[in-house]
C-alpha positions as CSV (number, residue, x, y, z in Angstrom):
1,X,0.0,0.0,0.0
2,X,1.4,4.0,-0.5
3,X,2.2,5.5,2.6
4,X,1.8,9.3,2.1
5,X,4.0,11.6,4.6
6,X,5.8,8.2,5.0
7,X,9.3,10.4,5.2
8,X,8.3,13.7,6.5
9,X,10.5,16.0,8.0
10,X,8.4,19.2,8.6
11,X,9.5,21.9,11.6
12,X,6.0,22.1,12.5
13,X,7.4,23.9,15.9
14,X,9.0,26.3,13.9
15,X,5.6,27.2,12.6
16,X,4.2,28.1,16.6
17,X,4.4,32.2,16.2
18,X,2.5,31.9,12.9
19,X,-0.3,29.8,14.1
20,X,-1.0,31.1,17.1
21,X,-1.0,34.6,15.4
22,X,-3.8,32.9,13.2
23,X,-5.6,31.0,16.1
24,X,-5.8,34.8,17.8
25,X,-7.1,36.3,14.5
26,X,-9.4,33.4,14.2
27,X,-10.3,34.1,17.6
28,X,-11.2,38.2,17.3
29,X,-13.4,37.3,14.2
30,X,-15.6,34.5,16.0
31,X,-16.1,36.9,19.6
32,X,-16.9,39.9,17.1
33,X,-19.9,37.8,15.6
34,X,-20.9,36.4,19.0
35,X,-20.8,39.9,20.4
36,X,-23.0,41.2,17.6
37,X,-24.7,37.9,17.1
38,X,-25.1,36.8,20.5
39,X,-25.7,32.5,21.6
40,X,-28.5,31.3,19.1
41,X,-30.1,28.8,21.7
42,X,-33.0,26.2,20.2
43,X,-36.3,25.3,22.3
44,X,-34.3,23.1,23.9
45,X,-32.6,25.6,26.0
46,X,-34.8,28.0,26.4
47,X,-38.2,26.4,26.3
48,X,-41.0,26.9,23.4
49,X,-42.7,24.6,20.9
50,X,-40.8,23.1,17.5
51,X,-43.5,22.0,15.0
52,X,-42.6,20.8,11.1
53,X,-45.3,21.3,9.0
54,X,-46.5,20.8,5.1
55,X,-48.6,23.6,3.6
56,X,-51.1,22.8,0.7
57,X,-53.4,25.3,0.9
58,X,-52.9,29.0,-0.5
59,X,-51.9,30.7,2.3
60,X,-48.4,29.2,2.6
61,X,-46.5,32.4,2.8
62,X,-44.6,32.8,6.3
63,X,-46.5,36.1,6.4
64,X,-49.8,34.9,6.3
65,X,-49.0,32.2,8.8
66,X,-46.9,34.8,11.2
67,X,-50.4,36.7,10.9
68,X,-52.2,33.9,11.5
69,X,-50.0,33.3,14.7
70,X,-50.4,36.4,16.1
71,X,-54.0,36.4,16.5
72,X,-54.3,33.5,18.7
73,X,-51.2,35.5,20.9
74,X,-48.2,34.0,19.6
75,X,-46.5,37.5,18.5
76,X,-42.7,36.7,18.5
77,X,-42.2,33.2,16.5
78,X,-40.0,32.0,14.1
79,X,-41.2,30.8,10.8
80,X,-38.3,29.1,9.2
81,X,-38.8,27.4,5.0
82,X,-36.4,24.7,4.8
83,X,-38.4,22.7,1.4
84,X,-41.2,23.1,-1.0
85,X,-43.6,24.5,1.4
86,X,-42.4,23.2,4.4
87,X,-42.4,25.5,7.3
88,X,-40.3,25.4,10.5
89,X,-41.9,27.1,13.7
90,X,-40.7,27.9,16.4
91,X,-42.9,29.5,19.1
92,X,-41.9,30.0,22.9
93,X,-44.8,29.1,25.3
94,X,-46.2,32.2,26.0
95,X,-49.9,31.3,26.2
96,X,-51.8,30.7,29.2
97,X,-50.8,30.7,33.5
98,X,-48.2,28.3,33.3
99,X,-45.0,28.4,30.8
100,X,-44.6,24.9,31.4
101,X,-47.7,23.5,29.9
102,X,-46.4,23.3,26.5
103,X,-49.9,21.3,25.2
104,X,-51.6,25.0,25.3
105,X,-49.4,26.7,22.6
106,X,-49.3,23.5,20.3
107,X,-53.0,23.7,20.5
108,X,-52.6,27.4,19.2
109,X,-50.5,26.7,16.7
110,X,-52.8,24.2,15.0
111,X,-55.5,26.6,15.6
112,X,-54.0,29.5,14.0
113,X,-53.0,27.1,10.7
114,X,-56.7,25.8,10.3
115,X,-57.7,29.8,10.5
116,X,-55.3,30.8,7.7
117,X,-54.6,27.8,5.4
118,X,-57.5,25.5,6.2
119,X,-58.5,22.4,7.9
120,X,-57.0,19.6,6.4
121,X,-54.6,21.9,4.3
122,X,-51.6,21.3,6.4
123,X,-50.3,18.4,8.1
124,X,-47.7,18.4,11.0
125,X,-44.5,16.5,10.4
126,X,-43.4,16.0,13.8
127,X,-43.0,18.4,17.0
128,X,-41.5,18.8,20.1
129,X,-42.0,20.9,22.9
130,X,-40.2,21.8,25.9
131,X,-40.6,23.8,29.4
132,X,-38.3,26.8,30.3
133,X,-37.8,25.2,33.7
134,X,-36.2,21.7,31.1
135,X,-34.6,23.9,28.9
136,X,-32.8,26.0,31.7
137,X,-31.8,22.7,33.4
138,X,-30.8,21.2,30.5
139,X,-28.6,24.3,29.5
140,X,-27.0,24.0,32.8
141,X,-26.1,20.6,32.5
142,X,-24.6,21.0,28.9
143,X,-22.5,23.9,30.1
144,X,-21.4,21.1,33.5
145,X,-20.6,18.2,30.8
146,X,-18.1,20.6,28.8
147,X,-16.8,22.1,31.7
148,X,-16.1,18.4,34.0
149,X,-14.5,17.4,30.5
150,X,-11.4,19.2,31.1
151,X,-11.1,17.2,34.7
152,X,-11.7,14.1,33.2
153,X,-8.9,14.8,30.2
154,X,-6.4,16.6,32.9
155,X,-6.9,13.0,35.2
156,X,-7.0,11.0,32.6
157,X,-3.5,12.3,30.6
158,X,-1.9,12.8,34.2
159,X,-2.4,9.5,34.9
160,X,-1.0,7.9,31.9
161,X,1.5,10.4,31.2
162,X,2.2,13.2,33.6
163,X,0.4,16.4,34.6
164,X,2.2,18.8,32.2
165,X,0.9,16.2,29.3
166,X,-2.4,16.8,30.8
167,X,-1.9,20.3,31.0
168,X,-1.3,20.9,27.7
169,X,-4.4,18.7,26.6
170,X,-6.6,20.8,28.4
171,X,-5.4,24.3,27.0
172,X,-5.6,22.3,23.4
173,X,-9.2,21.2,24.1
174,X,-9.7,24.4,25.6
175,X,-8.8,26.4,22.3
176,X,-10.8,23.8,20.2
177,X,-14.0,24.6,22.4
178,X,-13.7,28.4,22.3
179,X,-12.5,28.3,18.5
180,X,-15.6,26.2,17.7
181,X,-18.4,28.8,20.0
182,X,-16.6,30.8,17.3
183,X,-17.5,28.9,14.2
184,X,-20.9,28.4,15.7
185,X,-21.7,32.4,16.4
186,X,-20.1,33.3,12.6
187,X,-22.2,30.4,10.9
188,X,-25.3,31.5,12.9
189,X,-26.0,28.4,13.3
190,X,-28.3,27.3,16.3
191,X,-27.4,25.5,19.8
192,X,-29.3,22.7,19.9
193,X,-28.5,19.3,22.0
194,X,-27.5,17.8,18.5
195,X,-24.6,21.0,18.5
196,X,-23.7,20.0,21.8
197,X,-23.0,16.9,21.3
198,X,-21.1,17.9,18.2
199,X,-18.8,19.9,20.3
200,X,-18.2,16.9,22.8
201,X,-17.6,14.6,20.2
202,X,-15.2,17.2,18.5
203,X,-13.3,17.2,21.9
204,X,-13.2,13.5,22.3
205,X,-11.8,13.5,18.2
206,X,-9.1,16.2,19.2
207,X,-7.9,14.5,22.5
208,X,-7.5,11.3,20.9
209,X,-5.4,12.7,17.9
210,X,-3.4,14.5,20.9
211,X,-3.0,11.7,22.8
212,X,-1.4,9.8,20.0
213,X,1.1,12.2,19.1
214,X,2.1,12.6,23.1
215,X,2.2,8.6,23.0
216,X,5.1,9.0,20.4
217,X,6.6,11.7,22.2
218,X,6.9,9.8,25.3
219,X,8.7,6.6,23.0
220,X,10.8,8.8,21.6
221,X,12.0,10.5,24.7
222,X,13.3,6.8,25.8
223,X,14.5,6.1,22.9
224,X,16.7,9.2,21.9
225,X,18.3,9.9,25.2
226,X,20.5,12.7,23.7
227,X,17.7,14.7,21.5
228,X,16.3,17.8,22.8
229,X,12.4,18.2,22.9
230,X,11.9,20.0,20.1
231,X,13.6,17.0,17.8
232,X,11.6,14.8,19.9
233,X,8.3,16.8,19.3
234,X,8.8,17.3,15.4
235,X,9.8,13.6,15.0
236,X,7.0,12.5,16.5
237,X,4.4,15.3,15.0
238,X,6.2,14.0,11.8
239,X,5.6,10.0,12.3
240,X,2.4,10.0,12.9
241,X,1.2,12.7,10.2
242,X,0.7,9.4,7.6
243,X,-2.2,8.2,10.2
244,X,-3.6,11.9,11.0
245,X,-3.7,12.6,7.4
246,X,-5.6,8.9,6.1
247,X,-8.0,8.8,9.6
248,X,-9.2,13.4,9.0
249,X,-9.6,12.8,5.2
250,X,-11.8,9.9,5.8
251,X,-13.6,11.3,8.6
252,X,-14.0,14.6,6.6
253,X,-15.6,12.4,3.4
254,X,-18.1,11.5,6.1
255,X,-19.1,14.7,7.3
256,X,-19.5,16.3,4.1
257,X,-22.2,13.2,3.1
258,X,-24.0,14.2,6.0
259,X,-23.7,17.7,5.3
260,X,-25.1,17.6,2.2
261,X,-27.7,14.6,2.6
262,X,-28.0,14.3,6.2
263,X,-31.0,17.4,5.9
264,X,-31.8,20.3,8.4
265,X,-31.3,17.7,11.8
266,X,-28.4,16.4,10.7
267,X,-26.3,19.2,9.7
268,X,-25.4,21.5,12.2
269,X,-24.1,18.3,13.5
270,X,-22.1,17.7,10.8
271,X,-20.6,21.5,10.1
272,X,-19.4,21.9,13.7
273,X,-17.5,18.3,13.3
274,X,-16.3,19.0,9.9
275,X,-14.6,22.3,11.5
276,X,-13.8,20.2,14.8
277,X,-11.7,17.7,12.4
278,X,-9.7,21.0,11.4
279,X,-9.0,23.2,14.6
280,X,-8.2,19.9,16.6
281,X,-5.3,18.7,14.0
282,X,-4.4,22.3,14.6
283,X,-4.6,22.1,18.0
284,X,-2.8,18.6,18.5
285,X,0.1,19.7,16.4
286,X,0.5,23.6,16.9
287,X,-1.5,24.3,20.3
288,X,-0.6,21.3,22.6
289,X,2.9,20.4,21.8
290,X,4.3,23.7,22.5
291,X,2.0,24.3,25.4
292,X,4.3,21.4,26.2
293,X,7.6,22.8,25.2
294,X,6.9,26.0,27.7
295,X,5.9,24.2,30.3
296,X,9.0,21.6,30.5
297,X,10.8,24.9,30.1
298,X,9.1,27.1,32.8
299,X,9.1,23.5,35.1
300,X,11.2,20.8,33.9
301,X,10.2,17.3,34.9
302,X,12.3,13.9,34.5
303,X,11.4,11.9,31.7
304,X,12.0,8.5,30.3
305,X,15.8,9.2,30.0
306,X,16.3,10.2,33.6
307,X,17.2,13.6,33.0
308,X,15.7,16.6,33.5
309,X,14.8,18.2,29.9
310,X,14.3,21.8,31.3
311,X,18.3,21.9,31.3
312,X,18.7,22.0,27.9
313,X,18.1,24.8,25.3
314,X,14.3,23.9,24.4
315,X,14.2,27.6,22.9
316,X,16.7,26.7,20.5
317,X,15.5,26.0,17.0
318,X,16.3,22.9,15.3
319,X,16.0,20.8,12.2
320,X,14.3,16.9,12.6
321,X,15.5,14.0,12.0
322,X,14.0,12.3,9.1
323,X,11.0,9.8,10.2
């Protein structure tokens, strides 16, 4: 079989100051759009009612039916088209004493379509409502799953490596996360539990791509007693590029079927990993290993070769050896 990259010799630490400078440009654009843009949160979070629906009768424009809405008191809903007349609404559940009793606006709903269109002119295609006391738990408890993630990654890597390995994981992951809030705010594209779980399985994707590269680093600091860490971390960026590069193209071809057949449910799923697949490469090669550089220089520890790798000139440039 051809092994691509199979000799690559690349100073992918040389290239630190020009990626991060990009990571931080990267960065300004996404908190400019989520400043102006703000956190586009679904029903889920916030509570409301999600109905699909197929118009057939002449009133199918989303003016009519936002008219039609606001007669039976649903003033501020979202009428999205995603197909040949197919409608996506989006109301929050603003009718009646209690918020939670999400039956009352999905009555309203139907009631307002059988006003404008006509009864038996439209047909639901599935719906889903939620309470603001749900969505605001479940909002809490996605924010508590992102956040206990960085424990479990700074335990887990301390444990099978060392804590400035973990370390280093946890500002990668941590860049990944806040890069992709970015990509999410300048793609307007709308937090849903489906996004969520995007974003954990982008972190789980980017931790196990990291961890592979820190498993070489850790054989080759045993085996090349005499190398400095920044031959150590280029060599081992450099031997497993052949495996990054065959496991993110297939994964990409994946994600861009379901991109572009997966339909409305599907995708935002699918964009958010597509982009995860790209910042956490990025972050495995150019965020976490010279996180770990700094931090074996600021506090050296002993590694596999029973010397301290703090003593020697980490800041130095040098050139690989070939793979």
């Amino acid at each position: 079989m051809v092994r691509i990259f199979a000799h690559a010799n690349y100073d992918f630490i040389g290239f630190r100051g020009k990626a991060i400078r990009a990571t931080i440009a990267l960065f300004v654009v996404g908190m400019i759009a989520l400043i102006v843009r703000g956190v586009n949160y679904s029903v889920e979070f916030t509570g409301g009612t999600l109905m699909r629906i197929t118009v057939t009768g002449p009133n199918a424009a989303p003016g009519a039916l936002r008219a039609g809405l606001q007669q039976v008191g649903i003033g501020d809903a979202e009428i999205t088209p995603f197909g040949q007349n197919q409608y996506l609404i989006r109301a929050p559940n603003a009718i009646g004493t209690d918020p939670d009793n999400t039956s009352v606006t999905a009555t309203a709903i139907g009631k307002a379509l059988d006003q404008v269109v006509g009864v038996g002119k439209w047909r639901s295609d599935g719906s889903h409502a939620v309470g603001p006391k749900v969505g605001s738990e479940l909002r809490t408890k996605a924010f508590l799953a992102i956040f206990l993630s960085f424990f479990a990654v700074l335990a887990y890597l301390a444990y099978r490596f060392e804590w400035r390995f973990g370390l280093a994981a946890v500002v990668a992951t941590f860049h990944d996360i806040v890069l992709t809030i970015c990509f999410i705010a300048v793609m307007k594209l709308e937090v849903s539990l489906i996004v969520v779980a995007a974003v954990l399985s982008m972190v789980g994707y980017s931790l196990n791509d990291t961890i592979v590269i820190f498993d070489r680093v850790r054989e080759n600091l045993r085996k090349n007693r005499r190398d400095h860490l920044v031959e150590v971390l280029n060599r081992s960026i450099n031997e497993t590029l052949p495996r990054s590069v065959l496991t993110h193209t297939t994964a990409l071809a994946t994600l861009t079927a379901l991109a572009i057949f997966g339909g409305p449910v599907i995708r935002p799923f699918a964009l958010v990993m597509f982009f995860g697949v790209f910042t956490g490469t990025f972050s495995s090669v150019f965020i976490a290993a010279p996180v770990l550089l700094i931090i074996e220089h600021k506090w050296p520890g002993v590694d596999g070769r029973g010397v301290k790798v703090g003593a020697k000139s980490v800041g130095a440039r040098s050139k690989p050896h070939p793979a």
